[in-house]
FIGUBA-120436 format. One line per 8 residues: number of its first residue (from 0); their letters; for each residue x, y, z of N, C-alpha, C. Coordinates in Angstrom, 3 decimals. Example, Ala and Ser with C-alpha at 12.3 -4.5 7.8 and 13.67 -1.06 7.14 Angstrom:
<papas>
0	AS	13.190 -5.690 7.800 12.300 -4.500 7.800 13.200 -3.300 7.800 | 12.850 -2.250 7.080 13.670 -1.060 7.140 12.900 0.030 7.870
</papas>
This chain:
<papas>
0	XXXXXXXX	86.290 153.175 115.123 87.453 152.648 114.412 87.834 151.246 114.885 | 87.062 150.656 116.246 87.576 149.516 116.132 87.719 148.154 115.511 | 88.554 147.330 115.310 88.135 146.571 114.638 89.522 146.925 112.848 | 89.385 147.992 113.154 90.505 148.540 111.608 92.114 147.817 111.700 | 91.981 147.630 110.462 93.430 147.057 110.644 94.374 147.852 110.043 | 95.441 148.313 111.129 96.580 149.495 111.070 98.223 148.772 110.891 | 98.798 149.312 109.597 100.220 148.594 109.038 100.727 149.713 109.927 | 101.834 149.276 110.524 102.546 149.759 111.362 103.512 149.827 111.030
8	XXXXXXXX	104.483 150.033 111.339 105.934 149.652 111.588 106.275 148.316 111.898 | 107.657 147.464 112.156 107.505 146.536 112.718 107.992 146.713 113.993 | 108.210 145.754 114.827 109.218 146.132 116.193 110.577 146.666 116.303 | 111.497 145.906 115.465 112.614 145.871 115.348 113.073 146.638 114.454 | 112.066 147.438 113.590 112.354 148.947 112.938 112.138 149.764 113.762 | 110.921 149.974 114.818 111.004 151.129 115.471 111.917 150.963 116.436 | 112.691 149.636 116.947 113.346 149.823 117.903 114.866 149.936 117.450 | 114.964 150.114 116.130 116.253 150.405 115.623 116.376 151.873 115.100
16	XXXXXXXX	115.195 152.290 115.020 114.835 154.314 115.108 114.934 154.729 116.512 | 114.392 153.929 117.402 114.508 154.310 119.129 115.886 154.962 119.471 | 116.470 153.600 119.382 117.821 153.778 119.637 118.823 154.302 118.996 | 118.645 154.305 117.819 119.866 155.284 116.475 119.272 157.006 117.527 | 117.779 157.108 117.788 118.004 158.598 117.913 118.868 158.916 119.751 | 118.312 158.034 120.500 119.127 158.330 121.814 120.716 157.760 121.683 | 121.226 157.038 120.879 122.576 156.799 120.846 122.902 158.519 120.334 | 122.484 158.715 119.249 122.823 160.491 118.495 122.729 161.253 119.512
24	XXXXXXXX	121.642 161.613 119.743 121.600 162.512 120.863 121.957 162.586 122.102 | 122.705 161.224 122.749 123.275 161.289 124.336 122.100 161.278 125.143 | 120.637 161.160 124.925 119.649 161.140 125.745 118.785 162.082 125.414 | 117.347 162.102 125.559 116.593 162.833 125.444 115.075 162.669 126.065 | 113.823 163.700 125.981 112.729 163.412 126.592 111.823 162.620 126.150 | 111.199 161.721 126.471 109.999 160.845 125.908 109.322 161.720 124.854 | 108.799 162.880 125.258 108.444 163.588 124.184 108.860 163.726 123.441 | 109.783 164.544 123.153 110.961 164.599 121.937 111.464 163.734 121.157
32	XXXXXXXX	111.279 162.480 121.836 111.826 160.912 121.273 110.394 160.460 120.614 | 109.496 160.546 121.060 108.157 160.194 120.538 107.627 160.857 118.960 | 108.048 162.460 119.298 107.678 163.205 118.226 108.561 162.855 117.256 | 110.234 162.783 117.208 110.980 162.105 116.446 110.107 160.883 115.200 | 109.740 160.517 116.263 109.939 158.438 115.474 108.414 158.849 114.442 | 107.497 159.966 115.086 106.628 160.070 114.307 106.926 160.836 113.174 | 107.722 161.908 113.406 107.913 162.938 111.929 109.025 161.922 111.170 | 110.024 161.083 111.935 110.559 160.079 110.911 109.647 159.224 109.962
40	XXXXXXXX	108.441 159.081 110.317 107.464 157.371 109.652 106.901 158.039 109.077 | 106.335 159.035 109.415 105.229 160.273 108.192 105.879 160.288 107.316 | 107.128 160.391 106.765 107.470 160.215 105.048 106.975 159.064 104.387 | 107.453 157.921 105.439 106.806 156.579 104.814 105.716 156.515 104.481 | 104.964 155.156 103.945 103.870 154.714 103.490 103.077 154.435 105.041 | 103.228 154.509 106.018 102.689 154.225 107.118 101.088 154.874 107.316 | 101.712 156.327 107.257 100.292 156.991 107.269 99.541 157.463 106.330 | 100.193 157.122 104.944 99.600 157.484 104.193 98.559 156.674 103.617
48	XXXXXXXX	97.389 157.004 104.512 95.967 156.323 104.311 94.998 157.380 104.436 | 93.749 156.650 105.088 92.724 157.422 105.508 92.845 157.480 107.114 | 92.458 158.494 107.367 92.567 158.777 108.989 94.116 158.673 109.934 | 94.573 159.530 109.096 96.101 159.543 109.580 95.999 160.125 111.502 | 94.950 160.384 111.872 95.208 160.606 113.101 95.191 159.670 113.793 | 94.401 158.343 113.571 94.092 157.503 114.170 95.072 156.293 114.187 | 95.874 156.607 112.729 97.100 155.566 113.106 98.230 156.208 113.693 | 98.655 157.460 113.312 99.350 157.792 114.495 99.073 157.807 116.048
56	XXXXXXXX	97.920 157.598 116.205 97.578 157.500 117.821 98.001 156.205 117.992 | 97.650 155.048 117.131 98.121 154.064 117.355 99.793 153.199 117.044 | 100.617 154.508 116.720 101.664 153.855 116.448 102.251 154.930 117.707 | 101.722 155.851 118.200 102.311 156.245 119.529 102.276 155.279 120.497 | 101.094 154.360 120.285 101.057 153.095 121.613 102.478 151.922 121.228 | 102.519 152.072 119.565 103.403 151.235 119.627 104.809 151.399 120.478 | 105.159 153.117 120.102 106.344 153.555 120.494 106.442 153.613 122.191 | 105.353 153.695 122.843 105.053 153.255 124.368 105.901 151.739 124.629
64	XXXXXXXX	105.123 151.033 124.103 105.338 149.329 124.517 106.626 149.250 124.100 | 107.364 149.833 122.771 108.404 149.596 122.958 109.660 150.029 123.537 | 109.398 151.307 123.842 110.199 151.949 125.166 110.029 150.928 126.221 | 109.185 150.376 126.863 108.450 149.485 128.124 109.323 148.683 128.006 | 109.906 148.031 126.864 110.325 146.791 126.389 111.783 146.752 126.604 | 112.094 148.256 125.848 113.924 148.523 125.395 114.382 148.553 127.653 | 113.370 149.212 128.350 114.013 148.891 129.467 113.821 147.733 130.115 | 113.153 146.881 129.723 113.005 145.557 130.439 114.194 144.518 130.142
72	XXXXXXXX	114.805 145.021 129.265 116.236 144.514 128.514 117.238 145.248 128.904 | 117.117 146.088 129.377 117.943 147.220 130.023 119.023 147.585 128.913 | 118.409 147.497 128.420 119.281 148.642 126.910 118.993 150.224 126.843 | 117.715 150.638 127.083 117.847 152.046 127.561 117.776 152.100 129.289 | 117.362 153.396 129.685 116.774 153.785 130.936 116.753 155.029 131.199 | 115.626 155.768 132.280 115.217 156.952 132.364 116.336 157.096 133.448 | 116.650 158.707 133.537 117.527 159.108 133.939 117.316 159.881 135.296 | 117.785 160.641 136.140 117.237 161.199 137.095 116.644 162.836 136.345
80	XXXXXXXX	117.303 162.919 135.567 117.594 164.252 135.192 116.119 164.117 133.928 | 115.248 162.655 134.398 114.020 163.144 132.942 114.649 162.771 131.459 | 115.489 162.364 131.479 116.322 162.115 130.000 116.179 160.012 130.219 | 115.933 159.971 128.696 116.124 158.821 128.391 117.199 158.464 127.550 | 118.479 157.216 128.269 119.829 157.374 127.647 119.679 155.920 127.361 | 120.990 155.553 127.021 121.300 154.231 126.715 121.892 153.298 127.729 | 121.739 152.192 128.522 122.287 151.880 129.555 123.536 151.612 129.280 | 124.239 151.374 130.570 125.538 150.924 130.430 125.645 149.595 129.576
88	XXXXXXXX	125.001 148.680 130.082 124.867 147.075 128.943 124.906 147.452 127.814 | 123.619 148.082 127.379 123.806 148.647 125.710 124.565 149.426 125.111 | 125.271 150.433 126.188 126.298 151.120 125.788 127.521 150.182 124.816 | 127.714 149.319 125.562 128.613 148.192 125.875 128.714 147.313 124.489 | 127.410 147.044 124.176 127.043 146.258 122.815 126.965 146.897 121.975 | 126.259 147.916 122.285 126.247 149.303 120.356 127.839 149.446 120.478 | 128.944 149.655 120.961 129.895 150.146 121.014 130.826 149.023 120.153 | 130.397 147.720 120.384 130.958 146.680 118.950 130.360 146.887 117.766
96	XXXXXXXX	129.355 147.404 117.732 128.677 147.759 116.529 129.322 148.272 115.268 | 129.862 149.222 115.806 130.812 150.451 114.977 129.925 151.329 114.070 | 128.984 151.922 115.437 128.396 153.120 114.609 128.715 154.141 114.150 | 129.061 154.417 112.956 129.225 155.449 112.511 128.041 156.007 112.434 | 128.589 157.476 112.018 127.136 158.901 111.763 126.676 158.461 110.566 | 127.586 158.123 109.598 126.530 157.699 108.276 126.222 156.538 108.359 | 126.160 155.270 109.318 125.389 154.497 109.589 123.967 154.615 109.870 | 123.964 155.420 111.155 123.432 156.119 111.784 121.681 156.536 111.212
104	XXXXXXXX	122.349 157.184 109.890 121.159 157.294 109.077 120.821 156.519 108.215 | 121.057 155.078 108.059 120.506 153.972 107.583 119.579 153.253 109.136 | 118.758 153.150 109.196 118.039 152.187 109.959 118.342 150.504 110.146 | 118.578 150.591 108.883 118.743 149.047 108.417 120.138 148.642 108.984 | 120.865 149.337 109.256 122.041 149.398 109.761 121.980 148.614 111.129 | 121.335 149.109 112.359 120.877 148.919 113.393 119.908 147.692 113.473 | 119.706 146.581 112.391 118.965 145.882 112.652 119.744 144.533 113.923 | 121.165 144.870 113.555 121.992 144.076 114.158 121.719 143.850 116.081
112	XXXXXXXX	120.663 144.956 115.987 120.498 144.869 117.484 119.409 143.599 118.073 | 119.346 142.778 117.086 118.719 141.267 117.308 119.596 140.599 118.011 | 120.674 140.578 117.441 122.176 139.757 118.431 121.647 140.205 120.121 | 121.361 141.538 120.364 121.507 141.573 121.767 120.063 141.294 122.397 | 119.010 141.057 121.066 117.444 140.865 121.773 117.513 139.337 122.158 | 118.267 138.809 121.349 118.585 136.895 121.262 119.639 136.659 122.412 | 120.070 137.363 123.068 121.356 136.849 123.895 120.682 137.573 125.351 | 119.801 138.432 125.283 119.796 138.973 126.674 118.479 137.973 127.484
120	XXXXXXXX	118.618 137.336 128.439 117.745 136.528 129.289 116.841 137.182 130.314 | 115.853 137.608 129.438 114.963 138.347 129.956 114.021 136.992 131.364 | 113.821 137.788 132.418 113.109 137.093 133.423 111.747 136.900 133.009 | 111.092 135.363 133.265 109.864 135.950 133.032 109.623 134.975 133.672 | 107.867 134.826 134.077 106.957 133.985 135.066 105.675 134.287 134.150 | 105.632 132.929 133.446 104.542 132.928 132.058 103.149 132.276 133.310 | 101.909 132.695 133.421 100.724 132.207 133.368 99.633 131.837 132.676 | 99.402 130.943 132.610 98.112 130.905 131.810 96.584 131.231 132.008
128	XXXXXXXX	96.107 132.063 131.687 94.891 133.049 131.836 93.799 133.154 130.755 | 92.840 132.148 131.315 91.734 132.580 130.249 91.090 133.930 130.125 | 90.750 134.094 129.084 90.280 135.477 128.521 88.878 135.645 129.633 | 88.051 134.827 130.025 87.187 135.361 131.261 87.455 135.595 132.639 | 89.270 135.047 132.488 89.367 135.512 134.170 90.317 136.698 133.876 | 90.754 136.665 132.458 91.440 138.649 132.728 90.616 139.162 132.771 | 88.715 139.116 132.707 87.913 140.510 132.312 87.428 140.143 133.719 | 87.727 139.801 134.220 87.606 139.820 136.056 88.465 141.078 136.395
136	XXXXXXXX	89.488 141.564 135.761 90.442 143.145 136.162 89.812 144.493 136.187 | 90.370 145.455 136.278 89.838 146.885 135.835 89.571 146.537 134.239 | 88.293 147.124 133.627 88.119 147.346 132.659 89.451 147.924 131.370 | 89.925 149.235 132.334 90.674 149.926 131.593 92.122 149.015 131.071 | 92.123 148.678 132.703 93.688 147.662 132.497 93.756 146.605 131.351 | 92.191 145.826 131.333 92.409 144.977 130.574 92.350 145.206 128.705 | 91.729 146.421 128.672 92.012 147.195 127.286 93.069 147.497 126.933 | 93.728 147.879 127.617 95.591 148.389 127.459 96.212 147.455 127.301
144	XXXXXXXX	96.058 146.141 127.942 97.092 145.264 127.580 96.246 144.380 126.427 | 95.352 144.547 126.038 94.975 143.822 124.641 95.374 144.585 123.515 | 95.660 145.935 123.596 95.970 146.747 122.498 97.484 146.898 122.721 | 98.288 145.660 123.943 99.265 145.872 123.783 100.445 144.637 122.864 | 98.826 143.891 122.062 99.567 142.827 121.585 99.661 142.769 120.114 | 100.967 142.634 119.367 101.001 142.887 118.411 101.515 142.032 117.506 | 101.013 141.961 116.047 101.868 140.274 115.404 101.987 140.915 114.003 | 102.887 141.120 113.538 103.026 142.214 112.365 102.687 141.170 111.045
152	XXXXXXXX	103.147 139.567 111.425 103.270 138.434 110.325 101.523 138.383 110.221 | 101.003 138.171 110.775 99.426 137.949 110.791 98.861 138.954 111.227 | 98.199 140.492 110.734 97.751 141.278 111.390 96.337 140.913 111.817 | 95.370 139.451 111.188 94.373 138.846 111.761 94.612 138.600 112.736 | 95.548 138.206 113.251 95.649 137.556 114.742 95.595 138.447 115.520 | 96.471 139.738 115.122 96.379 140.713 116.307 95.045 141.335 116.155 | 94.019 141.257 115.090 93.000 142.392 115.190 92.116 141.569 116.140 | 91.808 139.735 116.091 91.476 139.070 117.186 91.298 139.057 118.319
160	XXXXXXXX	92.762 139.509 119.018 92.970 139.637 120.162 92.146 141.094 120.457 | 92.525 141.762 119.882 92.006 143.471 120.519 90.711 143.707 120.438 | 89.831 142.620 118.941 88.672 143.379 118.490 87.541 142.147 118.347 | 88.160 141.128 118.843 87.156 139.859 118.356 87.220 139.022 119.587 | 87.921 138.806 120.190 88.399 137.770 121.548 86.977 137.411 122.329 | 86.288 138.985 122.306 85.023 138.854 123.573 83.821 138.175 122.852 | 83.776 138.571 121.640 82.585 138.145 120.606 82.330 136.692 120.905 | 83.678 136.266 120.465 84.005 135.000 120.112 83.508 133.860 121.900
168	XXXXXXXX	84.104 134.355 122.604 84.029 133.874 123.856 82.510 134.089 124.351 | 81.697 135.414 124.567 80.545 135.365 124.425 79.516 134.383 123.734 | 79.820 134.069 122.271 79.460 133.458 121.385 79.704 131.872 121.712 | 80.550 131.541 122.564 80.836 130.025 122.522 81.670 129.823 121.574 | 82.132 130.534 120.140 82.309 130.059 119.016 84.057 129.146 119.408 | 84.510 129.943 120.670 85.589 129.321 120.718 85.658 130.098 122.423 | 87.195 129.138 122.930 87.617 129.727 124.593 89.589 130.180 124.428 | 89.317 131.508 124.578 90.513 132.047 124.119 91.217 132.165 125.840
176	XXXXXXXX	92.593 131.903 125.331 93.673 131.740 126.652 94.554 132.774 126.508 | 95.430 133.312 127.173 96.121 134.826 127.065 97.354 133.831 127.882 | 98.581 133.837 127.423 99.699 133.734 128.625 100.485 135.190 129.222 | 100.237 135.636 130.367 100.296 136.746 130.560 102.010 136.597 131.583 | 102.322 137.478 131.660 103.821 137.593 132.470 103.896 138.134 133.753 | 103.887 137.532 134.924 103.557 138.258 136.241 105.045 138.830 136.644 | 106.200 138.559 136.357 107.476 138.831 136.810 107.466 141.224 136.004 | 106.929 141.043 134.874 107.115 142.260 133.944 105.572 142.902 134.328
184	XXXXXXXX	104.391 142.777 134.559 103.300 143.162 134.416 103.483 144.522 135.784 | 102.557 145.728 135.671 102.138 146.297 136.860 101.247 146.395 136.759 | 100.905 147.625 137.549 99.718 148.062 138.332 98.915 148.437 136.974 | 99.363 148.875 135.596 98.773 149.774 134.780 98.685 148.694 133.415 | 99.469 147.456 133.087 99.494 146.656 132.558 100.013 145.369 132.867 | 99.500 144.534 132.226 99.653 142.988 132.193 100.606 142.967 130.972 | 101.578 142.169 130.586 102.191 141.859 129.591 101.824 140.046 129.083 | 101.242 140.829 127.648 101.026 139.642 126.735 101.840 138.774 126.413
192	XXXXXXXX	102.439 137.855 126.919 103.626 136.944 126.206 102.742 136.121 124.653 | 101.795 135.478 124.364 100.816 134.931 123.599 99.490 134.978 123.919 | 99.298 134.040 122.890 97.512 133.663 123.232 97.536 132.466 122.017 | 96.023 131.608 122.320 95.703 130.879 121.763 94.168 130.792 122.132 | 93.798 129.943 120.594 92.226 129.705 121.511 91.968 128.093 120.625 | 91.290 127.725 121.451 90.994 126.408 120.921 88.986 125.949 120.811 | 88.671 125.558 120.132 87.556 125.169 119.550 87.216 123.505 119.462 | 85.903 123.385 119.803 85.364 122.335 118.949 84.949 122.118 117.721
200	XXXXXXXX	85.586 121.337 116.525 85.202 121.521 115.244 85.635 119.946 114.584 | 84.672 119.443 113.912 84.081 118.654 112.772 85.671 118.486 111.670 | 86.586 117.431 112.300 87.357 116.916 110.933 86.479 116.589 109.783 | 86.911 117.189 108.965 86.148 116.449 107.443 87.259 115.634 106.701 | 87.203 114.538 106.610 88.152 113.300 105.928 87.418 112.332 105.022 | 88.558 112.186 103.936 87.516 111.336 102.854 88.436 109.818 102.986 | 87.808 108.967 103.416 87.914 107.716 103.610 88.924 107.141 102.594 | 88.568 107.160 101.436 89.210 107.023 100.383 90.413 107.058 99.923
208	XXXXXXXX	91.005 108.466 100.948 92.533 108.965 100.642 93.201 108.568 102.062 | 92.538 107.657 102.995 93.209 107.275 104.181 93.646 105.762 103.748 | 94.758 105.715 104.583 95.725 104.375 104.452 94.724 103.375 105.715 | 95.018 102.146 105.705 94.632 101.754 106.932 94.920 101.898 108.396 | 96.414 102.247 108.545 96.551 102.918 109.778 95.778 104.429 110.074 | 95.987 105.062 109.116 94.980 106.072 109.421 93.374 106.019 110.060 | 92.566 105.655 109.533 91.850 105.014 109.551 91.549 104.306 111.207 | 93.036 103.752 111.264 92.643 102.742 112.657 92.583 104.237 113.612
216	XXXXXXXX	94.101 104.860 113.352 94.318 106.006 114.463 93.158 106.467 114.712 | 92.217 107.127 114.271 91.561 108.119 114.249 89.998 107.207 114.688 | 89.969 105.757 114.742 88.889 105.676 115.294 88.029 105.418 114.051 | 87.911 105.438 112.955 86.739 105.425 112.407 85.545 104.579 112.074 | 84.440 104.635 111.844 83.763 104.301 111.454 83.627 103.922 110.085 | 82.752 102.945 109.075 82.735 103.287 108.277 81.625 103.801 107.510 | 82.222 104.192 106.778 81.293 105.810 105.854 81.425 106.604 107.013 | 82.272 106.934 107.869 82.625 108.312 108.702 82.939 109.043 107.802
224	XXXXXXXX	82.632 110.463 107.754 83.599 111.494 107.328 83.923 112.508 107.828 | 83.013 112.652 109.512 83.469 113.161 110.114 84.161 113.176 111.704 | 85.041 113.585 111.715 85.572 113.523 113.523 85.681 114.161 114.112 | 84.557 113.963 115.218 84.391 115.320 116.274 85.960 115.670 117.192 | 86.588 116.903 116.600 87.763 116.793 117.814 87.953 118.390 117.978 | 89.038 118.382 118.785 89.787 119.657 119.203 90.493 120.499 118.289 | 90.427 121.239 117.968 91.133 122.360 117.557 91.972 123.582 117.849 | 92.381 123.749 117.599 93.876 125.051 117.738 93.368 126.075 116.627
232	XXXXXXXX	92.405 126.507 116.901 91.587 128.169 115.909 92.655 129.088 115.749 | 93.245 129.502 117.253 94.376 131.166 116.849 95.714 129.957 118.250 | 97.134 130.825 117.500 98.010 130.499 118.477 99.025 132.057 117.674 | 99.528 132.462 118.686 100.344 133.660 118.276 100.776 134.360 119.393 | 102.167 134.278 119.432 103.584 135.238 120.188 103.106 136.743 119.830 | 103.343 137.217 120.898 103.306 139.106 121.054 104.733 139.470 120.362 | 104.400 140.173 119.203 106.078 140.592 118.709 106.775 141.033 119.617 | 106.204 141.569 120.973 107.164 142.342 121.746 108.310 141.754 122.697
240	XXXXXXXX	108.304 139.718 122.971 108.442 138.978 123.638 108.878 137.940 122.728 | 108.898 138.159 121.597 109.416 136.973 120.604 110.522 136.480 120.261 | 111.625 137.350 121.043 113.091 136.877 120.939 113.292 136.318 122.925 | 112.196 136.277 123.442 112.329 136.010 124.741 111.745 134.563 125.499 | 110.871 134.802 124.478 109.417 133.522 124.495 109.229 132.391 123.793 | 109.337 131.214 123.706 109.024 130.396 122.460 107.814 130.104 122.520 | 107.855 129.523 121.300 106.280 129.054 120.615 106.050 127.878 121.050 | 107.190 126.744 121.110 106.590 125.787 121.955 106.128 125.813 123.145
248	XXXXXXXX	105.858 126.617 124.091 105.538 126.440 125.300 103.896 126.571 125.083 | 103.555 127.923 123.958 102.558 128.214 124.119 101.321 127.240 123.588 | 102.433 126.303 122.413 101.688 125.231 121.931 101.563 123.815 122.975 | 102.365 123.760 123.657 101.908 122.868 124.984 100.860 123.164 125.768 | 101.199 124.460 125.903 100.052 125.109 126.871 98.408 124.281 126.372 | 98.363 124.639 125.077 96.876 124.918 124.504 97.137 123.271 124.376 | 98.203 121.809 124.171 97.638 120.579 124.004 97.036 120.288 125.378 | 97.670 121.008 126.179 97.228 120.625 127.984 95.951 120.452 128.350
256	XXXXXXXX	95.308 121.771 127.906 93.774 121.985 128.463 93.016 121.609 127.394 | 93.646 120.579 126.136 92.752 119.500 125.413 93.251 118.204 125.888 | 94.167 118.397 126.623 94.160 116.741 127.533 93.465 116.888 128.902 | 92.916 117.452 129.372 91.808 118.240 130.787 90.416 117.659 129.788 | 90.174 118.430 128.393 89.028 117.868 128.024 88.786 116.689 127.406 | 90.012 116.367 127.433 89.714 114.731 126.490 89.646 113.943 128.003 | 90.395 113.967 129.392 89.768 113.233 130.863 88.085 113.497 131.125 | 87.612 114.306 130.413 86.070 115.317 130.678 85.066 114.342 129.681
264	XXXXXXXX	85.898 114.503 128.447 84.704 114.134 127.591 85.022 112.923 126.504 | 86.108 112.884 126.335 86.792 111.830 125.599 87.424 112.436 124.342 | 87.577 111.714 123.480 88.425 112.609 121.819 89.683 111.724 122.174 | 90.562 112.023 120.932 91.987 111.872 120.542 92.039 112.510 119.770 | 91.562 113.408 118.929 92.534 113.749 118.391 92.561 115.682 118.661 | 93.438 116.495 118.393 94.085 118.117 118.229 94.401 118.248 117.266 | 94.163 119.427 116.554 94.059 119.463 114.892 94.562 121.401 114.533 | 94.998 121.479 114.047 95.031 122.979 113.541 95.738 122.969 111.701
272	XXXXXXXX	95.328 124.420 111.491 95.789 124.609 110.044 96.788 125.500 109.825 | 97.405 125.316 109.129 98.935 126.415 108.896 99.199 126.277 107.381 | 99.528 127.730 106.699 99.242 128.207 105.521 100.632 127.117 104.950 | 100.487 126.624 103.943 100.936 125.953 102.978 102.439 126.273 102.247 | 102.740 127.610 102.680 103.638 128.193 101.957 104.202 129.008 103.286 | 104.141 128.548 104.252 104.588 129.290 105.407 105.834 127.833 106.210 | 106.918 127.855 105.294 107.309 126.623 105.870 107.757 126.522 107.254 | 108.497 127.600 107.458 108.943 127.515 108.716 107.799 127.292 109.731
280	XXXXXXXX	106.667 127.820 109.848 105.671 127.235 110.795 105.120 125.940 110.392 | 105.088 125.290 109.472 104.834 124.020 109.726 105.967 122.771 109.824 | 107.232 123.425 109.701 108.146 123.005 110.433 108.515 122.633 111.959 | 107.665 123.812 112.185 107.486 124.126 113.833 106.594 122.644 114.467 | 105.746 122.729 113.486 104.314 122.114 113.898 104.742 120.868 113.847 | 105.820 119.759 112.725 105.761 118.383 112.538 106.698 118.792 113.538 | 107.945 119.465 114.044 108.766 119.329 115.241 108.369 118.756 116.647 | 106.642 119.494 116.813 106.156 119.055 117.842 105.113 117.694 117.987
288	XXXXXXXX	105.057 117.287 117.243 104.267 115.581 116.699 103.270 116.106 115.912 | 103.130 116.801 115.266 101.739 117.238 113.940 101.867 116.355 112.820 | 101.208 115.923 112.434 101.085 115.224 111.142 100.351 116.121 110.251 | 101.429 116.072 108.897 100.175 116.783 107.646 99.133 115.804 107.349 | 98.195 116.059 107.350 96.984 115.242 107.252 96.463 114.950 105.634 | 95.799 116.537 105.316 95.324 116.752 103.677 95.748 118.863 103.895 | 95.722 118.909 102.582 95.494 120.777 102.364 94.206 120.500 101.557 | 93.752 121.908 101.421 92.794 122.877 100.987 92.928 123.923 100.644
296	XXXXXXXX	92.653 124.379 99.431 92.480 125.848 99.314 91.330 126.291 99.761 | 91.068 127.548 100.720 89.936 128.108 101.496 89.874 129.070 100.845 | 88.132 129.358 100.953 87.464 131.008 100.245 88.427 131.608 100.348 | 89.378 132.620 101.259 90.373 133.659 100.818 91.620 133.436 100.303 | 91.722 132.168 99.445 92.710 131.965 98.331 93.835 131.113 98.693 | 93.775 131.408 99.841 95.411 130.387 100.524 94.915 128.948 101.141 | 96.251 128.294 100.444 96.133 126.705 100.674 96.373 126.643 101.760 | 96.036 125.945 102.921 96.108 125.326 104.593 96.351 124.142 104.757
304	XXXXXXXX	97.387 123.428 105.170 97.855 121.874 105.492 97.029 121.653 106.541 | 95.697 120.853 106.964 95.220 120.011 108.292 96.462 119.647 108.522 | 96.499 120.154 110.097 97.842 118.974 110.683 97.255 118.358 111.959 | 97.262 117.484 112.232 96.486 116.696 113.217 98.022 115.996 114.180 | 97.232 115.920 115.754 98.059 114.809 116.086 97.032 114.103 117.628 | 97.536 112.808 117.760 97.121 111.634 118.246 97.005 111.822 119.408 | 96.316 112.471 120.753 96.950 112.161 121.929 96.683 110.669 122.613 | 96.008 110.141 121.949 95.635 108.567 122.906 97.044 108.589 122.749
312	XX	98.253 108.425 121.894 99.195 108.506 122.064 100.678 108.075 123.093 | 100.211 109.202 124.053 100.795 109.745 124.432 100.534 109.264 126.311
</papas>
């Protein structure tokens, strides 16, 4: 089965089923809380596929990581007594809420618990870790925390990380980076804050549609049409860390170790693509010096803005 791509839930639905059932119930056992969230989603469209065992196995991992998560925020916690309750903090915040019982059974109700994922200052100590020095770990360890990364907006990205990362790295085709969290990680997992991977790849530019500054920036030749540079292939936040983590860091991260290879080998320019109709991420992208370059529509139908930017620059 690996390699399958499984619609899940999202985070902030199961973690608004988490908690609607231990607020109701005053506390209860992992088990009992587990079996819950599953006989709740079995009505939905979730499992209704092929191989319903196999996505429920995998939406039990979800309901893992996000228990892992709800106490790292200290909104729940295990009890002495084996019961999982609501902490005092969260007590504190659901209690402005004004849950009612027939709230209660709206989900959607509880989405409001973003206010406290956005306000609580989770600790963290981000590293940057290439994908050949995590498979330096226990085997097992490093499987668990790749299947512990999840991106509900792009489920390519996450099937990447879990099912393609080694291919790819084996292959040369690209060198994938993991930012992992040493402050949250143990003995049994590493926590994914992102990843990115970056590539060497062939700008294709038509002379024609460049201005003369363009043109100068980029070095060209003439009758160039192509420019050997850097690329940004995958960049993507772990849903589980996304109200904790920003995206700019992780996109610094990955210009860094193309300013390491541009002291190595030379280049100016860093280049990546972002879907056309996805504004807010390429909002993101001119925020951080990207230039839209040209779009394309690619074989699987969606238009992609080239966004390029300069580091001679800089």
């Amino acid at each position: 089965m690996s390699g399958q791509h499984v619609k899940l839930p999202c985070f902030e639905t199961v973690i608004s089923q988490m908690v609607k059932n231990i607020y109701r119930y005053k506390g209860c056992r992992y088990s009992e809380l587990e079996a819950k969230l599953v006989d709740d989603f079995k009505a939905g469209c979730f499992f209704q596929q092929d191989d319903p065992d196999y996505k429920i196995n995998e939406f039990k991992n979800e309901i893992y990581w996000v228990s892992k998560y709800l106490k790292m925020i200290r909104l729940i916690r295990d009890g002495s007594d084996g019961l999982i309750s609501i902490n005092p903090e969260g007590v504190r915040f659901l209690n402005t809420q004004v849950l009612e019982e027939s709230k209660l059974e709206d989900l959607e109700q509880l989405i409001e618990i973003r206010t406290y994922l956005n306000t609580f200052e989770l600790k963290l100590d981000p590293i940057v870790v290439s994908y050949r020095q995590l498979t330096q770990a226990d085997k097992g360890k490093v499987d668990r925390t790749l299947s512990s990364f999840y991106c509900s907006k792009d489920p390519d990205i996450q099937d990447f990380v879990r099912h393609k990362m080694e291919r790819f790295d084996d292959k040369s085709i690209c060198r994938s980076y993991l930012i992992l969290d040493r402050e949250n990680s143990d003995d049994e997992n590493f926590c994914i804050l992102g990843f990115f991977a970056l590539a060497l790849k062939i700008l294709t530019v038509d002379q024609n549609k460049l201005n003369r500054k363009q043109k100068r920036d980029m070095n060209l030749l003439r009758e160039q049409e192509g420019i050997p540079s850097y690329f940004i292939a995958q960049l993507g936040k772990n849903d589980m860390f996304k109200y904790n983590f920003k995206g700019k860091y992780l996109l610094d991260e990955a210009v860094n170790i193309v300013y390491d290879c541009i002291g190595l080998l030379g280049g100016t320019i860093v280049w990546l693509e972002a879907n056309k109709e996805a504004d807010s991420v390429v909002k993101f992208y001119k925020n951080n010096k990207f230039i839209e370059l040209q779009s394309e529509m690619q074989e699987d139908g969606v238009e992609r803005i080239q966004m390029i930017k300069y580091l001679n620059r800089e």
